[in-house]
N, C-alpha and C positions, 0 to 999 in steps of 0.2 A: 345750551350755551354755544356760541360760537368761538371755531378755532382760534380765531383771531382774537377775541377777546383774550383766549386762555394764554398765548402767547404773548399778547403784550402785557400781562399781566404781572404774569413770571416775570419777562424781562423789567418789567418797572421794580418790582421787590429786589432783583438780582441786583440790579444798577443803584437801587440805595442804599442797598446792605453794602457794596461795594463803595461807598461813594465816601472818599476822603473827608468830602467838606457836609457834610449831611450828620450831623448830629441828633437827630430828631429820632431817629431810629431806637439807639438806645435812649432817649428821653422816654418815650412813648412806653417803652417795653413791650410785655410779647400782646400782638391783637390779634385778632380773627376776622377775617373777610370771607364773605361770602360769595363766591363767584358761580353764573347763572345767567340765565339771559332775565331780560327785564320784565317781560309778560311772567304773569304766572296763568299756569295754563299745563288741564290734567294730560295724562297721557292720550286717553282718547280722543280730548281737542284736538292735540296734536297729531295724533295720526289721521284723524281728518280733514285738519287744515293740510296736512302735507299729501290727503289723497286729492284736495279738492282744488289745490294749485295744481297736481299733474294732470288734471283734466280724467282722473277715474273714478268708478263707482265710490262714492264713500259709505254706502251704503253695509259695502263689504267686511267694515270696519266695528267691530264687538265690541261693547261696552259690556264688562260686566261689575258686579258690587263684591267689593270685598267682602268676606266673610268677618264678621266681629270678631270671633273668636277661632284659634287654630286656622286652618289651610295655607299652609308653607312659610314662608319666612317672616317673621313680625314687620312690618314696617307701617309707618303712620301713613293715612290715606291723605295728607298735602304734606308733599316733600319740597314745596316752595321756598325760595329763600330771600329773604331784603339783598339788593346787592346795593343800597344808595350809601353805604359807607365808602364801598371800593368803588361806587362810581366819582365820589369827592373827591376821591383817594389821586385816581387816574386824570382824573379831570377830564371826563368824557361818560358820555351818554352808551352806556352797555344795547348792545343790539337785543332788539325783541324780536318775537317768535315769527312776527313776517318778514322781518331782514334777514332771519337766519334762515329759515326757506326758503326765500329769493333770490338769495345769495349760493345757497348750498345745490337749488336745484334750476337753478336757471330762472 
C-alpha cells in the first residue's frame, strides 16, 4: 500500500464523518474497507520486483513454502485484499505494486 493512499484515505473518512451536510454516513452504517494497493502480488514477487527495479541480484531473494501445519505464527498464505469498494468509495484508482516502487524508490 502506498502512503499516500493511506492518507488520503483516512482523510476522506475523517472529512465525512466530520461533514455537516453528508448524511450518508450514518444511512450506510458501520462498513469495512479494505485498504492495499491494487496488484495482488506475494511477498516474494515483491521482493523481487523491488530487487529488479534497483538494478540487483534478485536472484538473492528466497522463496520459501510455508509449512501446512505449525512453524510460527498462523497466517493464511494470500493475505490479499479487494480494495474496488474503497476505490468507488475515493473515486480514484488505488496505486499498484509498480507505482508504489517507482514512486517509493525512484
Amino acid at each position: 500500500v502506498h502512503l499516500e493512499d493511506v492518507i488520503g484515505s483516512i482523510r476522506h473518512f475523517v472529512l465525512k464523518a466530520l461533514s455537516p451536510n453528508d448524511d450518508t454516513a450514518a444511512d450506510e452504517g458501520v462498513q469495512v474497507f479494505n485498504l492495499g494497493g491494487s496488484t495482488r502480488v506475494s511477498r516474494y514477487e515483491l521482493a523481487t520486483f523491488v530487487a529488479t527495479h534497483l538494478n540487483t541480484d534478485s536472484t538473492a531473494v528466497n522463496g520459501v513454502n510455508r509449512p501446512k501445519e505449525g512453524g510460527g505464527v498462523p497466517s493464511p498464505p494470500d493475505i490479499s485484499m479487494n480494495v474496488d469498494k474503497l476505490a468507488r468509495e475515493l473515486g480514484k484508482k488505488l496505486d499498484g505494486v509498480k507505482e508504489i516502487v517507482e514512486t517509493t524508490f525512484g
